[in-house]
VOGU-3710 file (C-alpha; in Angstrom, 3 decimals, decimal comma):
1> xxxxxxxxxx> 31,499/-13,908/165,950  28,897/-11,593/164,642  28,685/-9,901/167,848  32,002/-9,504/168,214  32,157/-7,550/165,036  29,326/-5,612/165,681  31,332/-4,423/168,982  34,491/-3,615/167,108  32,987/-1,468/164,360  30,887/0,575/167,477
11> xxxxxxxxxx> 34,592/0,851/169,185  36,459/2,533/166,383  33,679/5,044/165,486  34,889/7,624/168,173  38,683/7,005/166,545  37,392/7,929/163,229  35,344/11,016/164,624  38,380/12,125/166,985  40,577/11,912/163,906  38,825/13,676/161,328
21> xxxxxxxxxx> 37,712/16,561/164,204  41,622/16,922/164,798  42,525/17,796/161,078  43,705/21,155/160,459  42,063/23,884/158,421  44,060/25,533/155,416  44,936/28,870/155,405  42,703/31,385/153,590  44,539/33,019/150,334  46,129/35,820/150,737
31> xxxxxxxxxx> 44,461/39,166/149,040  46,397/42,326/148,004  45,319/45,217/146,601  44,145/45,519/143,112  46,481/46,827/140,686  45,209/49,662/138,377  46,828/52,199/135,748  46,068/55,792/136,855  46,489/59,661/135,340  46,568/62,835/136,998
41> xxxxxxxxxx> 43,968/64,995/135,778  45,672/68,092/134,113  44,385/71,811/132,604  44,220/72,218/129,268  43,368/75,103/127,180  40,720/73,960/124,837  38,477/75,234/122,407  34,803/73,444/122,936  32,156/73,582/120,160  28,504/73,653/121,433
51> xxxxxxxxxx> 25,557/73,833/118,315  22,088/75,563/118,264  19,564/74,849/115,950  19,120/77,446/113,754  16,451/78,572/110,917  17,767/79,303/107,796  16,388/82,821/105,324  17,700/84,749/102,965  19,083/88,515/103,756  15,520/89,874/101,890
61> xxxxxxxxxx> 12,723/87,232/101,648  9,455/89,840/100,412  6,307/88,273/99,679  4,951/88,884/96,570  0,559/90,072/96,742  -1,520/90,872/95,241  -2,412/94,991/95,202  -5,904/94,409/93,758  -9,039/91,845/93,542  -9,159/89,835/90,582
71> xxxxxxxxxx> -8,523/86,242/88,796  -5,257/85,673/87,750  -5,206/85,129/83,860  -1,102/84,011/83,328  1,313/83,098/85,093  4,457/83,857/83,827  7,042/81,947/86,004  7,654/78,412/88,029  8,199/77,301/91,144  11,983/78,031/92,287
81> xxxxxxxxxx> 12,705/80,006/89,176  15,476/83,009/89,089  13,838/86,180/88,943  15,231/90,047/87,993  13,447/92,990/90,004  10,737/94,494/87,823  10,088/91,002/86,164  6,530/90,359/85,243  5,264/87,248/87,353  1,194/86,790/86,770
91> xxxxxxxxxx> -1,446/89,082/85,294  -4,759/89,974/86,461  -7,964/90,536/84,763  -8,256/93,940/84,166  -11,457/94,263/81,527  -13,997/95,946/83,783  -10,959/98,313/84,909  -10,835/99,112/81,038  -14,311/100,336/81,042  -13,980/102,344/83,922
101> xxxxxxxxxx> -10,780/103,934/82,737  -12,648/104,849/79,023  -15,407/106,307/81,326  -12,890/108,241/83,454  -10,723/109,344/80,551  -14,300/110,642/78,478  -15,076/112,578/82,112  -11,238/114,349/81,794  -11,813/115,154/78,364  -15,425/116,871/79,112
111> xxxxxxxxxx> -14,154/118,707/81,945  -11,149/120,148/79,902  -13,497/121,104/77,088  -14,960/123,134/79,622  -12,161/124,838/80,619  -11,142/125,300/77,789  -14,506/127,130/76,571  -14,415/129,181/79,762  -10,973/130,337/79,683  -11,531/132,859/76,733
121> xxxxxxxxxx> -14,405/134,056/78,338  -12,526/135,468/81,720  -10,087/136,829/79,893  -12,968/139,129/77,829  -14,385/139,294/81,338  -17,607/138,183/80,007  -17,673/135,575/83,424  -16,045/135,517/86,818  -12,708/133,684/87,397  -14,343/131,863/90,105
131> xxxxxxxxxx> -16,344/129,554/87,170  -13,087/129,272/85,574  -11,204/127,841/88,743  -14,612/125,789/89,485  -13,971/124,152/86,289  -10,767/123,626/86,786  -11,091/121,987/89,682  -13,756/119,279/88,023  -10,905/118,631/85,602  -8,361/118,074/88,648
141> xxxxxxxxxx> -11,201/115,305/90,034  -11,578/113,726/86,956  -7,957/113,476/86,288  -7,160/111,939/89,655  -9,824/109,777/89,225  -8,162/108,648/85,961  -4,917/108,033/87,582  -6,526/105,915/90,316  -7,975/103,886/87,825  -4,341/103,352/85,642
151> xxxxxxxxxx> -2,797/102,700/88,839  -4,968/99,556/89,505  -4,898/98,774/85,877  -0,685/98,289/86,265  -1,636/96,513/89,470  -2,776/93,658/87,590  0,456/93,236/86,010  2,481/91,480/89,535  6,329/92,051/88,950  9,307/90,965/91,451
161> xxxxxxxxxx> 10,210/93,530/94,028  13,739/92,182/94,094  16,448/89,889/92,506  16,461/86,506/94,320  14,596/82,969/93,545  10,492/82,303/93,964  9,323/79,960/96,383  6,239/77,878/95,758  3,449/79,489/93,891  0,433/79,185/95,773
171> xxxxxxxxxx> -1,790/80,498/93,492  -2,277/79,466/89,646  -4,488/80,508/86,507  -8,174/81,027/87,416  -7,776/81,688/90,976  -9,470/84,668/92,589  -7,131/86,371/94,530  -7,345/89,788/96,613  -4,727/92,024/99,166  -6,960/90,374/101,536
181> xxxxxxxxxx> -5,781/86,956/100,849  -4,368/84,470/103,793  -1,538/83,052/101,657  0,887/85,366/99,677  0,846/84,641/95,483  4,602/83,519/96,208  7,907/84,784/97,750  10,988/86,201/96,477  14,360/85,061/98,053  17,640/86,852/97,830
191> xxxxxxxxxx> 20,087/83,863/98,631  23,209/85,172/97,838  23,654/85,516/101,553  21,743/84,121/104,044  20,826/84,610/108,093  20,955/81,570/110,296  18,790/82,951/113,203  19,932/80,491/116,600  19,149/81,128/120,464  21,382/80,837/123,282
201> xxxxxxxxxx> 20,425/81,043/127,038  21,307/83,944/129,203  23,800/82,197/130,949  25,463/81,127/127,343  25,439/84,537/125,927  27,017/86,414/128,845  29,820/83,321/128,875  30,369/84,969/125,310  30,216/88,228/125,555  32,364/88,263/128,721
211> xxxxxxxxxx> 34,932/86,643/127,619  35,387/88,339/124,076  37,822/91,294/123,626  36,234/94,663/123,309  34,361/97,246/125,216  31,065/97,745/123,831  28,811/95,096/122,279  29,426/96,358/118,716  32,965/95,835/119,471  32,509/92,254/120,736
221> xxxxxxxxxx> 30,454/91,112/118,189  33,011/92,214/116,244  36,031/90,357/117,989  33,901/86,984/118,231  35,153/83,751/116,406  33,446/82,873/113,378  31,020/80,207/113,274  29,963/77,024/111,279  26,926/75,282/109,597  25,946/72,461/110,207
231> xxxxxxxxxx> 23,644/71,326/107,236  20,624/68,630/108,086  22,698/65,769/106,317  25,584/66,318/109,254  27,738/67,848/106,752  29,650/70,676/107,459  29,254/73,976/105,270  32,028/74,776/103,622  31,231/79,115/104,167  32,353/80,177/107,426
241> xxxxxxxxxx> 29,862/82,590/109,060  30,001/85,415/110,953  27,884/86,436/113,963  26,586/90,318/113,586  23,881/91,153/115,538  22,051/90,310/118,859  18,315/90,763/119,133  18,491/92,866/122,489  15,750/91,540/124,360  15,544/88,256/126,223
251> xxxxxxxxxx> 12,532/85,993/125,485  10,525/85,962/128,859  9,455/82,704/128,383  12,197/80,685/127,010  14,891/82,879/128,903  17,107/82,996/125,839  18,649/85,250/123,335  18,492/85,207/119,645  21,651/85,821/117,672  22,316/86,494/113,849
261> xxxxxxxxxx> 24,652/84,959/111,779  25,717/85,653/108,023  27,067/83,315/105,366  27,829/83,576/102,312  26,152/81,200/99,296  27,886/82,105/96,427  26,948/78,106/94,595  22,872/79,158/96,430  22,760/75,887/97,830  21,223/77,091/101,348
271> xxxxxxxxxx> 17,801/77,968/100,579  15,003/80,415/102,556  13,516/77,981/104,911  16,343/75,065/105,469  17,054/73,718/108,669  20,756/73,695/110,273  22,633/73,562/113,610  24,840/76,976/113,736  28,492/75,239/115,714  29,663/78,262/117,827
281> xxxxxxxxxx> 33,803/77,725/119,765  34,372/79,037/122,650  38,292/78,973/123,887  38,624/78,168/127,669  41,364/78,236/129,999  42,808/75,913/132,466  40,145/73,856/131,879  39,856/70,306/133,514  39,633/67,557/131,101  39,186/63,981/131,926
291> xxxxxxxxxx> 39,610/61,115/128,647  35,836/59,361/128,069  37,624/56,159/128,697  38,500/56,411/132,080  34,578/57,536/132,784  31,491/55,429/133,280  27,825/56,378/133,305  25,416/55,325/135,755  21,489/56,449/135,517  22,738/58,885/133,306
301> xxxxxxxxxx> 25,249/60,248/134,824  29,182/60,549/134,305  31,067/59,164/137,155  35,165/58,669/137,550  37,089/56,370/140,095  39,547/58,471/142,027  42,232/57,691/144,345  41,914/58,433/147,596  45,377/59,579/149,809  44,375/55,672/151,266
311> xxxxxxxxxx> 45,139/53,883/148,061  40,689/53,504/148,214  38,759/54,265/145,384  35,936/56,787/145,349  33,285/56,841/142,759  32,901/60,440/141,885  30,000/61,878/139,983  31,061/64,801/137,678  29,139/67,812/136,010  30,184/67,739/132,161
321> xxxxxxxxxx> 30,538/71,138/130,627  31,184/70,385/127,306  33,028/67,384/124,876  36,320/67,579/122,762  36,936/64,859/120,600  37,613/62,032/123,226  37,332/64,036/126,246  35,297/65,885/128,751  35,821/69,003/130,111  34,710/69,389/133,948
331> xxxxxxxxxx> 32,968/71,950/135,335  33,180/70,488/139,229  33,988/66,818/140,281  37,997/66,777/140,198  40,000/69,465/140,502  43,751/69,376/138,760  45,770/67,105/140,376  43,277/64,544/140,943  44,329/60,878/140,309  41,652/59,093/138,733
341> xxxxxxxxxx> 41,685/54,719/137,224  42,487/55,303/133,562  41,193/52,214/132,267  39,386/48,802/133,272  36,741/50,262/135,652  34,019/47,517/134,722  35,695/45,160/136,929  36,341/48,216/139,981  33,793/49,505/142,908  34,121/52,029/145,361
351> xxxxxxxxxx> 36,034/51,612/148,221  38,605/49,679/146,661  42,041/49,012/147,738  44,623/49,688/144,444  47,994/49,670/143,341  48,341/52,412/141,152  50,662/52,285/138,401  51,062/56,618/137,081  50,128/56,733/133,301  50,793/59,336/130,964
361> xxxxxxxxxx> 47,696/61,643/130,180  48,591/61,949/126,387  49,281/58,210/126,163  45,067/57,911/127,156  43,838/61,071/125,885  45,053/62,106/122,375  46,412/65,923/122,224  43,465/68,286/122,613  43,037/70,527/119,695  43,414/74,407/120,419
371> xxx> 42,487/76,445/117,049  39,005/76,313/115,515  39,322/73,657/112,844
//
């Protein structure tokens, strides 16, 4: 009976082998493309905003020296104060330039007495003119020599050569100081308008001077946009500035230009010395703009997926000229015309078969602006 069983079960195998080697595999799934929401890459005229940092002085910052040696014995203002042209700022020890100055003045007076004594003399023609003008001319030496000596003696007193604001004083009572001196006593500022100086590259500054109205630089400079400033908070400056000069000669080892800009500080919050970012527009037309959105970065840099005439995606690497608001503006990648995925990319790779659904531009991008804000 056992054997019997045994036989059976060795029987069947090849049944149950034929079977399950007969069964019929299931269809794979059926794939279709991938469906995707698309926009046609349009020109725009734009106005871009690119900033340059930019150093920050008053119209007239003069330094403020001393003209002779000596140790200052007051001074007469603070740090940041307000100071009037002609206002007395520190006095030096003048006592030994007192001595010398009675010395000279006794030497003027003896030498006139002289004259004096001789004068009478050529007119009786008792002497020669020739003592007379000999004399005269030890008078004239003495005299100058006096004057020298005054004119150090008001050197010591160290007055503002213009209206503005002091910077730090370097220098305080006791100190020795001397025209020779590294450091400057202080500086005066005149803030009421300031100079943001800023450098562009030559390729930058010929995009702006080429395409500004105007035949000669003067009258570009002239016709250019004005400016802002951009404070070191990220703030914006509420002066508008104006750009008015060009240094005319290019920096031969940077390769850039430096350019001038004025602003006015009537509340003097800008000071000699602050640091800024100067934001210069510059209008362009028919300009390609893509929305950030429908980009993606790889290894830094900006890539879109466009649609093939095969319904394929290409990943296509673009050079970014500039940013407005939300979007880019090309400088070579896509021309206009181009259909490019408008959202959902994460989940995209090149080479990939899509449905495209057409998208608004405007319903992705918001409205670009076109006037300097």
């Amino acid at each position: 009976m056992k054997l019997f069983t045994q036989l059976l079960s060795l029987l069947s195998l090849p049944l149950i082998l034929l079977s399950c080697g007969s069964e019929p595999e299931a269809p794979a799934a059926a794939t279709g493309p991938t469906r995707v929401s698309v926009i046609t890459v349009p020109q725009r005229t734009v106005t871009t905003f690119t900033d340059y940092p930019a150093r920050i002085t008053g119209i007239v910052t003069s330094e403020v020296r001393a003209k002779i040696a000596g140790y200052i014995t007051d001074v007469l203002v603070d740090d940041g104060e307000r100071v009037r042209r002609g206002q007395l700022l520190f006095r030096l020890e003048t006592q030994t330039l007192n001595q010398d100055a009675a010395a000279a003045r006794a030497n003027v007076n003896a030498a006139q007495v002289e004259v004096d004594k001789l004068k009478p003399l050529v007119d009786k023609n008792i002497i020669s003119e020739v003592q007379l003008e000999t004399a005269r001319a030890r008078l004239q030496q003495a005299q100058s020599g006096l004057d020298a000596i005054n004119s150090n003696i008001n050197y010591g007193r160290i007055t503002s050569p213009i209206d503005g604001y002091l910077g730090r004083i370097a220098q305080r009572t006791g100190a020795l100081v001397s025209p020779t001196s590294a450091e400057p006593l202080t500086t005066v500022s005149d803030i009421s308008k300031v100079y943001a100086y800023f450098s562009v590259n030559e390729r930058q500054y010929l995009n702006y001077m080429q395409s500004t109205e105007g035949e000669t630089k003067e009258e570009k400079l002239a016709n250019l946009p004005e400016v802002e400033l951009v404070l070191s908070n990220g703030t914006i400056y509420q002066q508008p500035g104006t750009i008015e000069a060009v240094i005319s000669q290019v920096n031969a080892q940077t390769g850039s230009v430096q350019i001038r800009a004025v602003f006015d500080n009537p509340a003097r919050l800008l000071n000699d010395g602050n640091s800024a970012s100067v934001r210069v527009p510059r209008t362009v037309d028919s300009a390609v703009v893509v929305p950030k959105t429908a980009t993606f970065d790889r290894q830094g840099t900006t890539f879109v997926y466009r649609i093939n005439t095969d319904s394929t995606l290409d990943a296509t690497p673009l050079a970014i000229a500039s940013e407005v608001g939300n979007l880019f503006v090309v400088e070579s990648g896509l021309t206009a015309g181009d259909r490019i995925v408008a959202s959902g990319l994460g989940q995209l790779t090149g080479g990939t078969r899509v449905a495209a659904t057409e998208m608004p531009f405007d319903s992705i991008a918001r409205p670009v602006p076109t006037v300097f804000r």
